[in-house]
N, C-alpha and C positions, 0 to 999 in steps of 0.2 A: 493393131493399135499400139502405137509406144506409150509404155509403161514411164510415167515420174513419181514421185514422191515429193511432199512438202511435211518437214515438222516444226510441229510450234512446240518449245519448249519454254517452260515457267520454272520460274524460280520455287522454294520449298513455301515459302509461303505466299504465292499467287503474287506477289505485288510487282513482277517484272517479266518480261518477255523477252526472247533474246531471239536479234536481227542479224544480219550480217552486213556487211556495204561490200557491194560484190566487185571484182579486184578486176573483171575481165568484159567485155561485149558479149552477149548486147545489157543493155543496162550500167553498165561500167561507173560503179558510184552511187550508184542506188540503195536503198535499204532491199534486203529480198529475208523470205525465211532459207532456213536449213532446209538443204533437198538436190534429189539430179535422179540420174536415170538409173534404173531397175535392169541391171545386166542379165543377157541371156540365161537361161537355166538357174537364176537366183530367184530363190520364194522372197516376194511381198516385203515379208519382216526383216528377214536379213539385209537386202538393200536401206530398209530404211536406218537400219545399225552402223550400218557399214557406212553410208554418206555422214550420217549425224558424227560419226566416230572420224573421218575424214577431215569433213569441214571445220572440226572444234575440238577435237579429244574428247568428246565424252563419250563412254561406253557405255554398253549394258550394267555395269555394276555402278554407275551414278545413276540412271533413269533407266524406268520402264514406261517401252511406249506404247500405247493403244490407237487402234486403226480406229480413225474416226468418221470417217467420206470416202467416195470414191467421186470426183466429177471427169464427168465425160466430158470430152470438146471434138464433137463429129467431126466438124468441119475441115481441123485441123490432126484428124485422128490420134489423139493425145488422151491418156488413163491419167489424170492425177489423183495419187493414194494419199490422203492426208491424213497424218499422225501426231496426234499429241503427248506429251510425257511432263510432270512433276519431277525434279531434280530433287536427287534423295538427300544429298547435299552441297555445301559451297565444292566448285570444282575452278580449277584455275585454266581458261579458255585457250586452246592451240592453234593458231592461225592456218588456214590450209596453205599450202605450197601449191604456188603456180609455176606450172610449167608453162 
């Protein structure tokens, strides 16, 4: 089964949530959360560090994130790990580079 990840991240005092508009296909324009794929021989947490930190710049020393779900999608043999984190404080957001 392939492993993804999705995080929802909040602002420090719950009143925002942050999306992305996604740069590339499929969805191209869309609102999407933070998240992608869980590389070989990487644990869990670290892919979700690693994309979060990718996709935005934030790191482990602005949030810590807690595994909240696992859904399964048989069908399409898909693991999504879903993770949420509290922003410990204001951080100023990095736009991912497309290749």
């Amino acid at each position: 089964m392939r492993k993804l990840n999705l995080i929802v991240v909040f602002n420090k005092d719950l009143s925002k949530v942050l999306f992305c508009i996604r740069a590339k296909e499929p969805y191209k324009g869309l609102y999407n959360f933070v998240g992608g794929k869980v590389e070989k021989d990487e644990s869990n947490d670290n892919a979700a560090y690693r994309e979060l930190f990718e996709e935005t710049g934030i790191s482990c020393n602005d949030i810590t994130l807690d595994h909240f779900m696992d859904l399964n999608y048989f069908k399409y043999e898909n693991n999504i790990q879903v993770y949420y984190g509290i922003l410990k404080h204001e951080v100023i957001l990095i736009e991912e580079k497309i290749s």
